[in-house]
Phi, psi and omega in degrees: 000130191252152152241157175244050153343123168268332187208170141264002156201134221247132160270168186296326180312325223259166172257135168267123203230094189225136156290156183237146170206164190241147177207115185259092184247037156221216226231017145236139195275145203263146164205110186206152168292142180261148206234129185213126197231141165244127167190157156226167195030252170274357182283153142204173194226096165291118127284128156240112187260161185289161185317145182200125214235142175245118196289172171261175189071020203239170198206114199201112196276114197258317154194205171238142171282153182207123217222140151265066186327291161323326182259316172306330202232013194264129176241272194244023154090359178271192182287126187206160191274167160209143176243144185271091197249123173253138184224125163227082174085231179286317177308129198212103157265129181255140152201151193297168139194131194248129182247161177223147187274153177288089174234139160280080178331109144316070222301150171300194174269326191260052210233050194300130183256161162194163176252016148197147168335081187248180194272357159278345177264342167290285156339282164310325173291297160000306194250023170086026198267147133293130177231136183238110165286115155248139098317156176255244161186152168282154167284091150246063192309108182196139173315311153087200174236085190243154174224093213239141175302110165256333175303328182327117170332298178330307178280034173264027181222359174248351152070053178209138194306218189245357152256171154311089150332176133298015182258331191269039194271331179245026188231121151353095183248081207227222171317170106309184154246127189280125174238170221261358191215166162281043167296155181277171186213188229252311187241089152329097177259127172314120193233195180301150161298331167332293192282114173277031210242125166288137211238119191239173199223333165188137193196152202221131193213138153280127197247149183024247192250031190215174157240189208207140156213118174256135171254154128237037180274002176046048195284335139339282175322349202250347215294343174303328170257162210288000000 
């Protein structure tokens, strides 16, 4: 039992618009209702399509969900994992979808952003400044191999483990920063075994009477998607 996903993560504006199908790859036919629940925590949303007998060897689209997220699935509107449960008789599929509120992230007040270390940021660290370094980066979006500080405050609205989900599914998986000793960083990226040389995608250091945070997740390029 299938969902036919276009993404894994949604803003509250969208609609969740997914086919659903059954593939009968054994020797008898299956004829069952399909049971299909989205939810997280005490919220959930249940669809039941009627009994639908599947031949074998048949691939049979028994229909689709259509999820109003902002109105089906909103409590206070934050960030949440949410599951997708397909039930067609004994068969049973899960998949993740992650929703998000529709925000244009703002850099703080006490933030100087620049995309490379100059000398107002240098300036700025001096006198006791956050300085958030991006640069900008090509766009190569794939899960890829990362190892990430999930406890770090930063992910804490974004809600992610110590690998990549599907949710890190629209974030850059391009360069790294080659660093010059082994530490920790927020985002690893898992590199050959060959290469012992640590390679971090976001990491935070104190520079003078100040601190650093460098991205290369090229999160800038991105802000139109949740």
């Amino acid at each position: 039992v299938m969902a036919d996903f276009k993404k894994f993560a949604y803003s509250y504006e969208e609609t969740l618009s997914v086919p659903l199908y059954v593939m009968n790859y054994g020797k008898e036919s299956l004829s069952y209702p399909l049971r299909v629940t989205l939810s997280h925590g005490d919220v959930s949303v249940e669809k039941i399509f009627n009994r639908t007998e599947v031949l074998p060897g048949e691939v049979k689209k028994i229909g689709e969900l259509n999820v109003v997220l902002g109105q089906d699935m909103s409590e206070d509107r934050s960030s949440r994992k949410m599951v997708m449960t397909l039930r067609f008789g004994l068969l049973e599929n899960r998949y993740p979808v992650f929703v998000y509120p529709s925000l244009i992230p703002m850099c703080p007040e006490n933030v100087l952003e620049v995309s490379e270390l100059n000398d107002a940021a240098i300036q700025y660290l001096n006198d006791g400044g956050n300085v958030f370094i991006t640069p900008k980066v090509a766009d190569r979006s794939s899960l890829g191999g990362r190892f990430i500080d999930a406890e770090h405050p930063v992910f804490k609205a974004f809600g992610s483990e110590r690998f990549p989900d599907v949710n890190w599914e629209n974030i850059t998986n391009g360069a790294g920063f080659a660093l010059p000793r082994r530490y920790k960083a927020l985002v690893t990226k898992l590199t050959q075994p060959t290469d012992m040389t640590p390679v971090a995608e976001l990491f935070e250091t104190r520079v003078l009477n100040g601190a650093v945070m460098v991205s290369s997740l090229g999160l800038k390029e991105k802000m139109e998607r949740p």
